[in-house]
Short mmCIF file of the C-alpha atoms (twelve columns), coordinates in Angstrom:
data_MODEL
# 
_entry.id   MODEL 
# 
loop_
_atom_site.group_PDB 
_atom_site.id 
_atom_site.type_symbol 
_atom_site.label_atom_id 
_atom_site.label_alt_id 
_atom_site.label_comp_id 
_atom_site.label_asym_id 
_atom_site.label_seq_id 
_atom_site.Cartn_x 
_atom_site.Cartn_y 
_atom_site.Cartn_z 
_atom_site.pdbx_PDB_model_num 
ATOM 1  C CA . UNK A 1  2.967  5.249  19.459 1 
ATOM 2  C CA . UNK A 2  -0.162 7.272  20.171 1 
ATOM 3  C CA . UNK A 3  1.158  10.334 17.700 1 
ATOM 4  C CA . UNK A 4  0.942  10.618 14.145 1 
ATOM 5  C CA . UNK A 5  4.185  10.795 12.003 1 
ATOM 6  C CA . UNK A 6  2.844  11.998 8.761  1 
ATOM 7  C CA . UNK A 7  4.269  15.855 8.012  1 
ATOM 8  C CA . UNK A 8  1.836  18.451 8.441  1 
ATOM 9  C CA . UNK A 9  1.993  22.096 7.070  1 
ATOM 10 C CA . UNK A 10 4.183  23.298 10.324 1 
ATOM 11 C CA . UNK A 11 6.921  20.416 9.030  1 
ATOM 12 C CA . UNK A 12 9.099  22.387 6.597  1 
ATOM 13 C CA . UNK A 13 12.229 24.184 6.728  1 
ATOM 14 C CA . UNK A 14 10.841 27.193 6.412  1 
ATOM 15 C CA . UNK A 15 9.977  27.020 10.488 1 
ATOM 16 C CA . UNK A 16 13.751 27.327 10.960 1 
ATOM 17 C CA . UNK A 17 14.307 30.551 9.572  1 
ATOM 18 C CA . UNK A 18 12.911 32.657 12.095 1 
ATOM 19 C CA . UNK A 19 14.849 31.197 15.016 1 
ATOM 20 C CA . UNK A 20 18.209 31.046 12.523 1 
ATOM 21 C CA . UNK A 21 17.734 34.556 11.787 1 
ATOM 22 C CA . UNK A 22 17.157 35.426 15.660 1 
ATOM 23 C CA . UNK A 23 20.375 33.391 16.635 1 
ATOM 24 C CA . UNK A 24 22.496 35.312 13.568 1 
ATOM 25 C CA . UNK A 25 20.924 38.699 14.340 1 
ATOM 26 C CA . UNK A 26 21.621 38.678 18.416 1 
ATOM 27 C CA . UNK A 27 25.709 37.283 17.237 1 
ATOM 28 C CA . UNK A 28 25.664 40.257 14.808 1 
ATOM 29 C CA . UNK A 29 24.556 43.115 17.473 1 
ATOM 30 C CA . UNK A 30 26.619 41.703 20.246 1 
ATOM 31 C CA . UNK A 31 29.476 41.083 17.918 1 
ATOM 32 C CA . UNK A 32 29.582 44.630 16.694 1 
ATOM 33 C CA . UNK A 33 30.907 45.772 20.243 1 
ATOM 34 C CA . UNK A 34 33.462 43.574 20.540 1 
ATOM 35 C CA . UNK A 35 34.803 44.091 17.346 1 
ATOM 36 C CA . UNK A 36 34.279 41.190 15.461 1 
ATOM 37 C CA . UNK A 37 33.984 43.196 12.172 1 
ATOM 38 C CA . UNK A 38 34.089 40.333 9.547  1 
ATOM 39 C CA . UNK A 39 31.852 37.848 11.262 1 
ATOM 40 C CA . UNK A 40 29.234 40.803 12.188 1 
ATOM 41 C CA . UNK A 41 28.632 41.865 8.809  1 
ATOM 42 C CA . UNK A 42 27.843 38.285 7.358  1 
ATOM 43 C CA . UNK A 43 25.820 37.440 10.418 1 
ATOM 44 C CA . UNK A 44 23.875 40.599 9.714  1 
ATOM 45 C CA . UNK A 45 23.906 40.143 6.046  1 
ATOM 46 C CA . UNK A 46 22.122 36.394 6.910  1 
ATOM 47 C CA . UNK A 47 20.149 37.814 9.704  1 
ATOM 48 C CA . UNK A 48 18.502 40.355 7.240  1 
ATOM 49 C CA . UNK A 49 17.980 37.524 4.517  1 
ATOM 50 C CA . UNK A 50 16.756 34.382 6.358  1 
ATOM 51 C CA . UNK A 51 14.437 36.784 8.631  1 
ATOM 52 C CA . UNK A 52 12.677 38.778 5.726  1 
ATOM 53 C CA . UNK A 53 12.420 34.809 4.185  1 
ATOM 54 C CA . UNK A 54 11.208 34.160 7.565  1 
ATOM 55 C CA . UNK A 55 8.459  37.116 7.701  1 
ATOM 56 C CA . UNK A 56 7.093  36.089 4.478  1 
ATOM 57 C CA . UNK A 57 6.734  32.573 5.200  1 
ATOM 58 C CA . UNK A 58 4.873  33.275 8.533  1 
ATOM 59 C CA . UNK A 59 2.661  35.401 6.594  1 
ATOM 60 C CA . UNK A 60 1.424  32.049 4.968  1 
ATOM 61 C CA . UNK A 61 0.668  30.607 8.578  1 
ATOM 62 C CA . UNK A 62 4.303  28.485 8.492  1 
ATOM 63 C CA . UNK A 63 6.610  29.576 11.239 1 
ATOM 64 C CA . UNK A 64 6.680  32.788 14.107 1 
ATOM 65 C CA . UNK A 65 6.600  36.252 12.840 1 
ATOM 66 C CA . UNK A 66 7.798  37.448 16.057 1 
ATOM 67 C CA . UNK A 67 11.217 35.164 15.777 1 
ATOM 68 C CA . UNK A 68 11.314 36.507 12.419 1 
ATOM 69 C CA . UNK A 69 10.964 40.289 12.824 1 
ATOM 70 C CA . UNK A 70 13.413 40.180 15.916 1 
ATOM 71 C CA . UNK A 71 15.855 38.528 13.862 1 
ATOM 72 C CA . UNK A 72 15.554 41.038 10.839 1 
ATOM 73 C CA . UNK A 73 15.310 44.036 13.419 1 
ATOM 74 C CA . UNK A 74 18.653 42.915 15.264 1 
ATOM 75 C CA . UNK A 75 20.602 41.888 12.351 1 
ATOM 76 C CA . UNK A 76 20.044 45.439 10.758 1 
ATOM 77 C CA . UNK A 77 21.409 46.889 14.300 1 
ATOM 78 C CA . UNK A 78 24.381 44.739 14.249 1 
ATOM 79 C CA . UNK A 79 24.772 45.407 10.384 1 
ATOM 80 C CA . UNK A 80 24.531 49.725 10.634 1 
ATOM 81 C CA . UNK A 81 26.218 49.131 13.691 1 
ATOM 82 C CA . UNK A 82 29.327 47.608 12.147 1 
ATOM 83 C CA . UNK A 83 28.929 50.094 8.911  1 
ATOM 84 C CA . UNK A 84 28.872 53.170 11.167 1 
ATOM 85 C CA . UNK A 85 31.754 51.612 13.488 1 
ATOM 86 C CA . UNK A 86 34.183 51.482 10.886 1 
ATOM 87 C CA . UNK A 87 32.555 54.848 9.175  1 
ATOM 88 C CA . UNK A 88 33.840 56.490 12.218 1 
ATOM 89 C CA . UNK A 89 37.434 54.973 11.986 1 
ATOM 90 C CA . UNK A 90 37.876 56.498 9.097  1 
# 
């Protein structure tokens, strides 16, 4: 084993919540059109959380801002988008 196996500054969870929030923010927008009302709002809800989470801790040098803000940007689409669907219903 020519690699080492002791954690480095890169090895926490906190890498994870950029491509989480990325993953929960793309379900949210795409979810919004095909009316999946409940699911999109807590996806976007989580999107929003984990990538702001995400933004902060790749501001520290741990994890991908980009991952991050696309998460945070898309869950806030599918999130106004699922707000301004059922605004319009009513």
């Amino acid at each position: 084993m020519s690699g080492s196996t002791a954690p480095t500054g890169t090895d926490t969870p906190a890498t994870a919540l950029g491509p989480t929030s990325l993953v929960l923010g793309a379900f949210s927008a795409a979810g919004t059109w095909a009316f999946l009302i409940p699911w999109t709002v807590i996806a976007g809800a989580l999107a929003i959380t984990f990538g702001a989470m995400g933004v902060h801790h790749a501001r520290q040098g741990t994890g991908r801002m980009w991952t991050a803000a696309a998460g945070t940007t898309l869950g806030a689409v599918g999130l106004l988008g699922t707000v301004l669907l059922l605004w319009g219903m009513a």
